[in-house]
Every structure is written in C-alpha cells, then in structure tokens.
C-alpha positions in Angstrom: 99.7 92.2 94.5 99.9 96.2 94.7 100.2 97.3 98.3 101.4 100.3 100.0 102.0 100.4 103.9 102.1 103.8 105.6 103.9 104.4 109.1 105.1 106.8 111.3 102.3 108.8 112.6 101.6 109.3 116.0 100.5 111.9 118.8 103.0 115.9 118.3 102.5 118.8 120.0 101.7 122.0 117.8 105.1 122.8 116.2 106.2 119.7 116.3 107.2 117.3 113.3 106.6 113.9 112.5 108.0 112.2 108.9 105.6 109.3 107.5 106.4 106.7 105.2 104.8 105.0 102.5 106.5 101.4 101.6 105.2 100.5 98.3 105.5 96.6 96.4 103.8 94.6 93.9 104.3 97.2 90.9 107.1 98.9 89.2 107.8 101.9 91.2 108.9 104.9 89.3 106.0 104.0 86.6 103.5 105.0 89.5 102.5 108.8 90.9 102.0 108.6 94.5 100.5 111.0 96.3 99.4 112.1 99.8 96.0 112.6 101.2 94.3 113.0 104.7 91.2 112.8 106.0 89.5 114.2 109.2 86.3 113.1 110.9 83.6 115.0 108.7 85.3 116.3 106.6 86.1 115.2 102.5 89.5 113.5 101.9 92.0 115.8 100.8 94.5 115.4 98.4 97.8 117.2 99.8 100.7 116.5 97.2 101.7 113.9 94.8 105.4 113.0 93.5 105.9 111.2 90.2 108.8 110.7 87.4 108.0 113.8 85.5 110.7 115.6 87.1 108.1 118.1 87.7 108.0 120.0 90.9 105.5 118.9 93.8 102.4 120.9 94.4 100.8 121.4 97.3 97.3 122.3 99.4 97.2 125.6 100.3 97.0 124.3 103.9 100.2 122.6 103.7 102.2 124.6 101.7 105.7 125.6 103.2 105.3 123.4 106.1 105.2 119.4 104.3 107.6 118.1 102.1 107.4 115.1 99.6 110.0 112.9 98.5 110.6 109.6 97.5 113.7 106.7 97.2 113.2 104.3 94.6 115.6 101.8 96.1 113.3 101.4 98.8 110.2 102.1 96.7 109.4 104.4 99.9 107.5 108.1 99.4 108.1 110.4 102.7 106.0 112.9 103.4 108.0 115.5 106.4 105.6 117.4 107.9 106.7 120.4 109.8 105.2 123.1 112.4 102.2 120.8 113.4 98.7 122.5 113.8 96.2 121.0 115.7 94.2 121.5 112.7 96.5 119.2 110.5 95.2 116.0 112.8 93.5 113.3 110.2 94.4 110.0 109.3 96.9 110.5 106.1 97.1 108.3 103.5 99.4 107.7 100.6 98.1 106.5 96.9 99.3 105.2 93.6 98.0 105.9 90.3 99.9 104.6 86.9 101.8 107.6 85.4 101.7 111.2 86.5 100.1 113.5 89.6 96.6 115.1 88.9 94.5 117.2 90.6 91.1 115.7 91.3 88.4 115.8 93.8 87.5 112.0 93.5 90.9 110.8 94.5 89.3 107.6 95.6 88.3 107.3 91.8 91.8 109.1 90.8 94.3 106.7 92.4 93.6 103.4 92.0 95.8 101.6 95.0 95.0 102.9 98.5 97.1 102.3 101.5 95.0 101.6 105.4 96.1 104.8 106.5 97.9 105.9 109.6 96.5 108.6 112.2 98.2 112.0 113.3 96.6 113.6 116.4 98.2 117.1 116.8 97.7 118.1 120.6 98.0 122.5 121.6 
C-alpha cells in the first residue's frame, strides 16, 4: 500500500523557518518523483517543486524560489522540503506527492501525481 506521511508543520513568525518531512512506503522509492504542493483557503493547489532520479536540478514557483529547498534521503525514503524567511502569505496546508518516474509541470496535479499524502498545515503569523 503506497502511503506518504508529511510532518513538521506548525505555527512561525515571518522570517522564521520550519523543515517538513515527507515519509514515503509501499513502493520503490527512487522510481518515484515527489513533489511538493500547498494549498490555501480559496485558492487552487499549487505545485511548488518536485525531486526525482534524473539528476536534474529542482525547479521552483516563482513564490518560493530562493527561500525553499528540496531534498530527499533514500535510506529513509524521506523528501524534505526547508522552507526559509516565512511570509505570512506562505500559510497553506502543504502537501507532498508521488508520481512514477520524473517531475512535470502541470496544473492538474491531483490528476498528475497519483499518491497523495493528508497534508500538514503552516500558519505563518506577522
């Protein structure tokens, strides 16, 4: 059974950092692209980078570029995603996602990435 767990979000202050976690089992790890995404109330879910085996470099939203980092460890089949200099308007609940084979940019990720985590929230107070 595919499942991916996300952890570590919580309540920052603007500046602040928090690191989240996304524990993946049930499927061979490094044959899977997992990317982030976040959603806030009323707005679409947005896709903000993705990590795979390619060796190719992350991308990343314009509105998290130079500020979140992804990385993974494939002994722990864990994806990070650092997030750095917290804006209030960074506050969603983020969520990672698996897809077999490699990152791609889409604006259906529900559609896109097939295994979904339950999400975790980040309120970003000012």
């Amino acid at each position: 059974e595919v499942q991916l767990v996300e952890s570590g979000g919580g309540s920052v202050q603007a500046g602040g950092s928090l690191r989240l976690s996304c524990a993946a089992s049930g499927f061979t790890f490094d044959d899977y692209a997992i990317g982030w995404f976040r959603q806030a109330p009323g707005k679409k879910r947005e896709g903000l980078t993705c990590i795979s085996s390619s060796g190719n470099s992350p991308d990343y939203a314009d509105s998290v570029k130079g500020r979140f980092t992804i990385s993974k460890d494939s002994a722990k089949n864990t994806v990070y995603l650092q997030m750095n200099n917290l804006k209030p308007e960074d506050a969603a609940v983020y969520y990672c996602a698996a897809r077999w084979g490699y990152c791609v940019i889409t604006s259906r990720p529900e559609f896109d990435y097939n295994y979904w985590g339950q999400g975790t929230q980040v309120t970003v107070s000012s």
